[in-house]
N, C-alpha and C positions, 0 to 999 in steps of 0.2 A: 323273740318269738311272737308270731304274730294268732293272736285269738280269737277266732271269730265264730259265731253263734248262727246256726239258719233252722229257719223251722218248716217240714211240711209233712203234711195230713195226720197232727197231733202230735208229730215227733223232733223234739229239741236235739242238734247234733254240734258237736262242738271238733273244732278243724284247726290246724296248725296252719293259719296261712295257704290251703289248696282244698281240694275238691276231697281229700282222703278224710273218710270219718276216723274221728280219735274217739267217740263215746254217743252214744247217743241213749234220750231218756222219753221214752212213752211220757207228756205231761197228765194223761189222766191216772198214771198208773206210774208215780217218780221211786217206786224202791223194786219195780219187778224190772226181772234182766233181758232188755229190747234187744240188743244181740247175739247171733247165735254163739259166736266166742266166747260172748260173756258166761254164759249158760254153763257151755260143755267145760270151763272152769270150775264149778261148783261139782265135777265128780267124787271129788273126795268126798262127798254127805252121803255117794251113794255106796264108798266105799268102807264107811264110818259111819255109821245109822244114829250114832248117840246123841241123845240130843241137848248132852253135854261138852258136845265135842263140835267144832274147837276150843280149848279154853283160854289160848289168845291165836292171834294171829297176825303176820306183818304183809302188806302191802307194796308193792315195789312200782312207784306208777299210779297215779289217782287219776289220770282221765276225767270223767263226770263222777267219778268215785262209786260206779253202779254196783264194785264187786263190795265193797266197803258199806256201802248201804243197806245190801238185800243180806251178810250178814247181821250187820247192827239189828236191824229187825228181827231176822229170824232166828238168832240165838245171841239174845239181850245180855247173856252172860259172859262172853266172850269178849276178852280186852284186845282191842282193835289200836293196831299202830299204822299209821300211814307213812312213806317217805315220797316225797313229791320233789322232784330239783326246781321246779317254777314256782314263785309267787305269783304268776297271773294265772296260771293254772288251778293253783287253789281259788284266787278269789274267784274265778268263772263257776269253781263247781259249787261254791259256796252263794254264791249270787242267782244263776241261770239252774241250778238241777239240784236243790235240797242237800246241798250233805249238811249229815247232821252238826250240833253243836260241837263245839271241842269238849271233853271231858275228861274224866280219870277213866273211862274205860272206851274213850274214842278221841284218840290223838294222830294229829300230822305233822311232821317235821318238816322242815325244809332242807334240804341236803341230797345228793348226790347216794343213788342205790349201792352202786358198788364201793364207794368210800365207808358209809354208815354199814354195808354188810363188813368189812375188814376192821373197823373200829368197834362195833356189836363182838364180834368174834375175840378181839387184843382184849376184850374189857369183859371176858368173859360171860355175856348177858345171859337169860333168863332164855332158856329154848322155846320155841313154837311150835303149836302143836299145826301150822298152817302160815306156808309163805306161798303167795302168789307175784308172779313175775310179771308186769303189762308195762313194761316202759317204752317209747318209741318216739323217737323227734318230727318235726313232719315232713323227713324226709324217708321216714320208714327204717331207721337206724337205734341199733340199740345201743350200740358200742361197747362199754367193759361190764354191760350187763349178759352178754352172750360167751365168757370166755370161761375157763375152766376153775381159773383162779374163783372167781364169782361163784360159783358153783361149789365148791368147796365149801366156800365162807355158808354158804344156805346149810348146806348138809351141815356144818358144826354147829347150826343155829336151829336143828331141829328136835324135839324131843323126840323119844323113841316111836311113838305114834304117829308121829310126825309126815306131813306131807310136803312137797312142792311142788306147784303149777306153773309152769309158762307157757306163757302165748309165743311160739314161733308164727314165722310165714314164709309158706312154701314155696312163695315165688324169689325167697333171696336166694342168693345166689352158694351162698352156706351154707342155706339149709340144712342137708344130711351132716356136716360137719359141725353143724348146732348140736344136734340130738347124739352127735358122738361124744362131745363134750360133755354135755348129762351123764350119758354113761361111764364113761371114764369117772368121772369124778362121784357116781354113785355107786360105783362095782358091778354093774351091769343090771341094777333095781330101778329099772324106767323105760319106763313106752310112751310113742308117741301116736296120739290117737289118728284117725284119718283124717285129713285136710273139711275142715267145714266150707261151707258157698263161698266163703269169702277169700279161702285159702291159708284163713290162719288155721295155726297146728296147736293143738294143746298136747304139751309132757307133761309127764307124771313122773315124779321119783321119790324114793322112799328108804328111809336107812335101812330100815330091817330087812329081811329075809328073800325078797322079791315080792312080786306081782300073782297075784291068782283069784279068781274068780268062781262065784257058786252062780249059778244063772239064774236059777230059783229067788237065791235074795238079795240080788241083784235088782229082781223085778218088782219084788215085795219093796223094797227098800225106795224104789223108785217111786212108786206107786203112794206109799207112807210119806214121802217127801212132798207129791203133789197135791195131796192133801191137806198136810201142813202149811204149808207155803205159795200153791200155787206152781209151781215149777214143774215141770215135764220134761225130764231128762231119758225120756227113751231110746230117743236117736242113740244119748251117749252110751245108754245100756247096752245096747247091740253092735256099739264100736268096742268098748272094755269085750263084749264077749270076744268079738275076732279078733282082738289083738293078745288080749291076756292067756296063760294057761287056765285050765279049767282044774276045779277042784270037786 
């Protein structure tokens, strides 16, 4: 895989060998999330307001590691596992875009997402209250990250609280047969929000009971989030409301 780094008007992007951004990182500003995918990934906080919550969470895909970062920061408590299949991947985000040290409560594996979710799962691991999915070669393929099988292994790797994000893109050719699989393998506890500028698609799934939304603290929550952190997830606010039921 070929790695290459370009930078313009303050902003660091890191590329598979082509023109297609894999990550990019604001350098005045290395733990705020510069894409709008990135972002509308972070809805579970608006979904989940505590601000003990997650209390760990797994990674599938480190990119610039921007989703890994802007938790490490903003909930210091939360034991953060990473699983990357490239070593020059990692050394790029480790070198070019800050991620943090390795630690007892921010680790990166090397290994392949779908192998280490079916081995996590044989080996019984420790559930997550938070797995996000960003894996993508730079051909824009996810492979046995997209299949139902995968998808299973997540849902038995989450605690009851528990969330999972992935980043689809709308332009595959799949697509709708992505977020069938979600479903299927959730029991029908998952939406996909609407296509952001870029065409990726963020899903949501969740063991428990399904999906529903109060619009009220939706907004409080949003709002209490940007506060904290800096982050302004309103767009995502007013896609949960049209997609989700109302409560």
């Amino acid at each position: 895989m070929d790695i290459l780094i370009s930078e313009e008007k303050g902003v660091r992007q890191l590329h598979f060998g082509s023109d297609w951004v894999q990550g990019a990182m604001r350098i005045a500003r290395p733990y705020a999330l510069e894409l709008e995918y990135t972002r509308e990934m972070m809805a579970p906080l608006l979904l989940n307001p505590d601000a003990n919550w997650p209390r760990n969470a797994l990674f599938v895909g480190l990119g610039v590691g921007a989703l890994p970062k802007f938790l490490h920061k903003h909930r210091p408590n939360c034991k953060i596992t990473v699983v990357e299949i490239s070593h020059a991947v990692v050394a790029a985000a480790q070198m070019h875009f800050k991620l943090p040290p390795f630690s007892s409560s921010f680790q990166v594996e090397i290994n392949c997402g779908a192998d280490y979710m079916a081995s996590a799962v044989a080996n019984n691991k420790r559930p997550f209250d938070l797995i996000m999915v960003d894996g993508f070669d730079g051909k824009a393929k996810v492979g046995p990250l997209n299949s139902t099988a995968f998808y299973l292994n997540c849902k038995a790797l989450l605690s009851e609280q528990g969330y999972l994000v992935a980043n689809l893109l709308s332009n595959q050719k799949d697509s709708e047969q992505s977020k069938q699989r979600l479903l299927d393998a959730f029991d029908g506890n998952a939406v996909a929000l609407a296509p952001c500028t870029s065409g990726n698609v963020i899903a949501l799934a969740l063991v428990g009971a399904g999906f529903s939304v109060n619009e009220a603290d939706l907004y409080a929550n949003c709002q209490h989030l940007k506060d904290e952190t800096g982050l302004n997830l309103s767009n995502t606010v007013a896609k949960l409301i049209g997609t989700c039921p109302k409560v």
